[in-house]
Each structure stands twice: as C-alpha cells, then as structure tokens.
DRENFI-327423 format. One line per 5 residues: their letters; for each residue x negated, y negated, z negated of N, C-alpha, C. Coordinates in pm, whole numbers, plus 50000, padded with zeros to 5 digits. Example, Ala and Ser with C-alpha at 12.3 -4.5 7.8 and 13.67 -1.06 7.14 Angstrom:
BEGIN
AS	48681 50569 49220 48770 50450 49220 48680 50330 49220 ~ 48715 50225 49292 48633 50106 49286 48710 49997 49213 $
***
This chain:
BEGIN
XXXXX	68431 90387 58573 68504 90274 58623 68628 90315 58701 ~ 68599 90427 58749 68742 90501 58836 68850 90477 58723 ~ 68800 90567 58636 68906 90565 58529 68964 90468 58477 ~ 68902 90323 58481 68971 90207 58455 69035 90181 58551 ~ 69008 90199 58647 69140 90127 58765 69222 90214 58807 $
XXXXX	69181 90378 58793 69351 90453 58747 69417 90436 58656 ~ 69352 90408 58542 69399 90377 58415 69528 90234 58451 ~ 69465 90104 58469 69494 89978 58539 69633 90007 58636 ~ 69631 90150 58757 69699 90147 58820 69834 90208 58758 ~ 69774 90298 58710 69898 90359 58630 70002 90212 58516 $
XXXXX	69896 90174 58460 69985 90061 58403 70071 89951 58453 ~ 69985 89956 58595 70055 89862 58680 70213 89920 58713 ~ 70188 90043 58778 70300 90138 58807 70433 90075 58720 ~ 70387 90168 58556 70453 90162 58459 70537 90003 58461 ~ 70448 89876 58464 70482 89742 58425 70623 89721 58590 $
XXXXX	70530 89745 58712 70640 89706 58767 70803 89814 58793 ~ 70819 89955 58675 70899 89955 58697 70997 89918 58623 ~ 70924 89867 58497 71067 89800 58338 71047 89689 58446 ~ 70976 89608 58524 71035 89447 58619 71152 89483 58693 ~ 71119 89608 58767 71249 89657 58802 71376 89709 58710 $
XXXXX	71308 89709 58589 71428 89759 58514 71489 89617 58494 ~ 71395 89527 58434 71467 89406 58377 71526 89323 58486 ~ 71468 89320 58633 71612 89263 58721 71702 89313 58737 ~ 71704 89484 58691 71835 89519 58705 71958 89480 58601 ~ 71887 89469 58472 71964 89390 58377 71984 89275 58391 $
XXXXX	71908 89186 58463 71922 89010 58494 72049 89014 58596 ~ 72073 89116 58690 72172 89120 58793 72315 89159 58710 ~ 72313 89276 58577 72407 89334 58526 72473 89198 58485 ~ 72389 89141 58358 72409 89034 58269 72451 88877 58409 ~ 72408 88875 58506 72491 88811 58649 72605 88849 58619 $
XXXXX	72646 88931 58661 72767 88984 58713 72855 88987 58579 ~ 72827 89018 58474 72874 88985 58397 72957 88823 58288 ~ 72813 88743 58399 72870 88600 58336 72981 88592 58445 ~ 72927 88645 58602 73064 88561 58689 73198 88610 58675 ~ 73180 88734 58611 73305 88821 58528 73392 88691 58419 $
XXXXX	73295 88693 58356 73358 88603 58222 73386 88467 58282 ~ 73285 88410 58323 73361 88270 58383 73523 88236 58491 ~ 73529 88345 58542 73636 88384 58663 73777 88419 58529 ~ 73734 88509 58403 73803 88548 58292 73873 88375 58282 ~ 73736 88311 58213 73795 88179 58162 73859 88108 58265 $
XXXXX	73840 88098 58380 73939 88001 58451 74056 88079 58460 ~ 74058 88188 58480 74260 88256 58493 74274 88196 58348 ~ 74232 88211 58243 74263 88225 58100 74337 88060 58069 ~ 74221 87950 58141 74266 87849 58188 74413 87766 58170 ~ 74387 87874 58310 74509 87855 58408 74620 87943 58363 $
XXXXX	74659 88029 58295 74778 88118 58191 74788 88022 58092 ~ 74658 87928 58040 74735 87866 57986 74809 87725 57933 ~ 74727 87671 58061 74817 87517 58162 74960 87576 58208 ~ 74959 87681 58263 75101 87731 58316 75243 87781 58182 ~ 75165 87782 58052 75234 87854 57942 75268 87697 57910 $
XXXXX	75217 87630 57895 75238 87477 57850 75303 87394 57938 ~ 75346 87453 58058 75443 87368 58167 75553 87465 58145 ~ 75572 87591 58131 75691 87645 58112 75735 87641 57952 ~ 75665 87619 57881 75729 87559 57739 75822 87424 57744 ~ 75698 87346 57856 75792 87178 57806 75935 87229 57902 $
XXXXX	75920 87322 58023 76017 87332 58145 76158 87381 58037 ~ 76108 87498 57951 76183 87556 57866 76270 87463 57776 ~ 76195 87345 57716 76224 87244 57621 76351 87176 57723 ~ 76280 87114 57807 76422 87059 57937 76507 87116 57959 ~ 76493 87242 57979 76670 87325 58002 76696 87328 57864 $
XXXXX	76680 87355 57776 76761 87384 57685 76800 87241 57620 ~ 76759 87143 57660 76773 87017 57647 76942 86977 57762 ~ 76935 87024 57860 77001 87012 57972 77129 87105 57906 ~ 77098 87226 57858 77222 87363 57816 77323 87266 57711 ~ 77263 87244 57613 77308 87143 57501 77416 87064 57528 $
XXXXX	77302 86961 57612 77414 86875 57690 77556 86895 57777 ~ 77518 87008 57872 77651 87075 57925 77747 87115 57824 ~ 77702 87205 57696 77775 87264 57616 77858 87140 57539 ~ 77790 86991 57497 77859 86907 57451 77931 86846 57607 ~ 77950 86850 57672 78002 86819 57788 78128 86915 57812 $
XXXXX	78087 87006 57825 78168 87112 57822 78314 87124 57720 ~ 78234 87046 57584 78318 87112 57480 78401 86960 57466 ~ 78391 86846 57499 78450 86709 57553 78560 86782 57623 ~ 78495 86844 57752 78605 86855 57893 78721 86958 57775 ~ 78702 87047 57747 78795 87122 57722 78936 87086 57601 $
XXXXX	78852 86970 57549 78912 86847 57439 79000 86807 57513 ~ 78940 86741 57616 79009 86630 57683 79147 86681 57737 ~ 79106 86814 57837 79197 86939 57871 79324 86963 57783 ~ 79243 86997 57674 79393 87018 57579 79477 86916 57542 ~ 79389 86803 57490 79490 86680 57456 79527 86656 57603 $
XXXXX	79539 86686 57715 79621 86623 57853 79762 86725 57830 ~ 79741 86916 57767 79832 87000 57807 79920 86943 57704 ~ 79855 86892 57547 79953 86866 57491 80050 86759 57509 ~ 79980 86658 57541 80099 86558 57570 80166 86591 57691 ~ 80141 86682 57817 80237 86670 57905 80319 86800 57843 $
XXXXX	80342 86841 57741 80425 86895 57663 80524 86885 57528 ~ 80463 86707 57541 80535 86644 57425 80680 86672 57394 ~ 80737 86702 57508 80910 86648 57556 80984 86837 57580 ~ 80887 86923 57561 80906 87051 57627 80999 87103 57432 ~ 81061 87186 57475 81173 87269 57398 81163 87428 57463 $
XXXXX	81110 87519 57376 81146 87639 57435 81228 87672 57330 ~ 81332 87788 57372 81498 87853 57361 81460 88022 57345 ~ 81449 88066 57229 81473 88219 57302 81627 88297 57252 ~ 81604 88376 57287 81717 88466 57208 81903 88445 57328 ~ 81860 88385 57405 82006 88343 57481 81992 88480 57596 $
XXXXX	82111 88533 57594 82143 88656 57683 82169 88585 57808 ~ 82141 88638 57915 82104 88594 58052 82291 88632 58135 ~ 82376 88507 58146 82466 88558 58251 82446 88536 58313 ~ 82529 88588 58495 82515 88527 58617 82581 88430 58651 ~ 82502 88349 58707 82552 88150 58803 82536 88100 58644 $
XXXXX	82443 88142 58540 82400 88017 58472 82342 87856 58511 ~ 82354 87821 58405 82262 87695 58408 82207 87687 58327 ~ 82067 87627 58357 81973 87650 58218 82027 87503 58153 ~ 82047 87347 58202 82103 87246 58152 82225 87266 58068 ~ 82303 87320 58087 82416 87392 58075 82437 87434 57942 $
XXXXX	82369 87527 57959 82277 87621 57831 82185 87526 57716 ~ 82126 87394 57739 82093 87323 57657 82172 87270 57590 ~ 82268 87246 57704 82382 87146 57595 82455 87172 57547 ~ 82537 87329 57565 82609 87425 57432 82545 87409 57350 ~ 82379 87458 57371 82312 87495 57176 82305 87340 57122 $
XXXXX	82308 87212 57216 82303 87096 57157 82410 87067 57063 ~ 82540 87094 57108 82711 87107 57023 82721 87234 56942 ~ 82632 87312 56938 82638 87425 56868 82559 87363 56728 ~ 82440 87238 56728 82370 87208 56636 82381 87064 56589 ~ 82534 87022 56636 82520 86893 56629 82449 86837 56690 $
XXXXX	82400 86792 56806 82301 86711 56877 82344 86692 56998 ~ 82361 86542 57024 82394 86482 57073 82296 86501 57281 ~ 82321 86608 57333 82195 86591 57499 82304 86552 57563 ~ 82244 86467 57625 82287 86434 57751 82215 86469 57916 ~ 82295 86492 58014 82210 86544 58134 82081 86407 58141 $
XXXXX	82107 86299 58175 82013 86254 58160 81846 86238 58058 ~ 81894 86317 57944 81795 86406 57824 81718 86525 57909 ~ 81720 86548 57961 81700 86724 58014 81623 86687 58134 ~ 81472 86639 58122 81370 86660 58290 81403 86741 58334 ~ 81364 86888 58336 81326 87015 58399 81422 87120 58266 $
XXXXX	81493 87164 58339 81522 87318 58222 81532 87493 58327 ~ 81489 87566 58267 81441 87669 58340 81460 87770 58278 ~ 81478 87907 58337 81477 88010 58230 81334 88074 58270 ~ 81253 88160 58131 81117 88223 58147 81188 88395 58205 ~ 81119 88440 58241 81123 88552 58299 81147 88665 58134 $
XXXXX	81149 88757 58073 81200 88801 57967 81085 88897 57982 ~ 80965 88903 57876 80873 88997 57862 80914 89149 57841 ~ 80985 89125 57830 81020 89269 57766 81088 89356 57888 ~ 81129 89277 57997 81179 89365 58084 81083 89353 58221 ~ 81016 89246 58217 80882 89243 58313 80773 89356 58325 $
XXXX	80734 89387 58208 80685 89438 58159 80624 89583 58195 ~ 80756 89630 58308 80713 89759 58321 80702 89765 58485 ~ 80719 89618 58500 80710 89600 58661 80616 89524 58674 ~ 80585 89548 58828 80470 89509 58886 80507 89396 58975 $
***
C-alpha cells in the first residue's frame, strides 16, 4: 500500500507540475491577447487617422485648384489691365541721342518724316529708355 501512495504521490507531483506548466501558458496566451488587442486599437486608430488625412488631403487639393484657377483669373485680369494701359504707348528705337533733346520733339520730326499728322496735344508722356547696350556694363 506504501507503494500506492508513493506511486499516487509521485503522480500527484508530476500532475501539479504540467498545472503549473499550463498556467504558465494561460498567462503567455494572456499576454498575448492584451498584446493583440492593444495591436488592434493602434491599428484602429492608424486607421481613423489615414481616413481624416485622406478627406484633409482631398480639401487642400480642393482649396490648391481653386487658388490656381484664382490665380490664373488674377494674372488674366493683370495682363488685360497692362495691356490697355498701353493701348496709346509707341516705342521708337534707332534715334541717336543729342544733348537738350526732346523726346516730344523727336516724335514729331519722325511724325513729318512719315507723313503723320502729331500734335503736342497727341503726345501724354514721351521719354527716352535708357540704351541696353551701353547700360549694360554698368552697375
């Protein structure tokens, strides 16, 4: 009968140490779900946050568009203002520069030089441009 209840004890031994083995796996396989569940909420949440910076993405480039057609209006508008306040403008080249000119002066020779009739009252603004070619090497 000894021998049955060493026998008994020994098995007992044996049984409670796979109990100890298997809570140690019940704790692994724990730690493992609060692993994965903690996984799925970031995973979640990357990708509620990917779906607010898509639509955010959709809005600016919604917004870029608009500037760019805004943009490309203003610069319309811009030019048709330079052109018409240049409707009335005449540039002259090729006239050699004396001293105590007049640039009016100077319009209205090449006007009798071409048949055409200027009068000072014809002539807003007349000006001479600075001459590229001799600017050029100055600062």
């Amino acid at each position: 009968m000894l021998n049955v209840i060493f026998f008994n004890i020994e098995n007992m031994k044996q049984i409670m140490e796979k109990i100890g083995k298997f809570d140690e796996i019940e704790k692994s396989l724990q730690f493992l779900s609060d692993k994965f569940d903690q996984l799925y909420k970031d995973h979640e949440a990357s990708m509620q946050e990917h779906a607010n910076l898509v639509t955010e993405n959709k809005s600016l480039k919604s917004q870029v568009l608009g500037s760019n057609n805004d943009i490309k209006s203003l610069n319309k508008t811009v030019n048709d203002l330079e052109q018409y306040s240049r409707r009335d403008y005449v540039e002259i080249r090729g006239v050699p520069y004396t001293e105590e000119e007049s640039a009016d002066e100077i319009v209205e020779k090449i006007g009798e030089l071409i048949n055409v009739e200027i009068e000072e009252g014809d002539i807003s603004i007349s000006h001479r441009f600075s001459d590229r070619a001799t600017t050029k090497g100055t600062n």
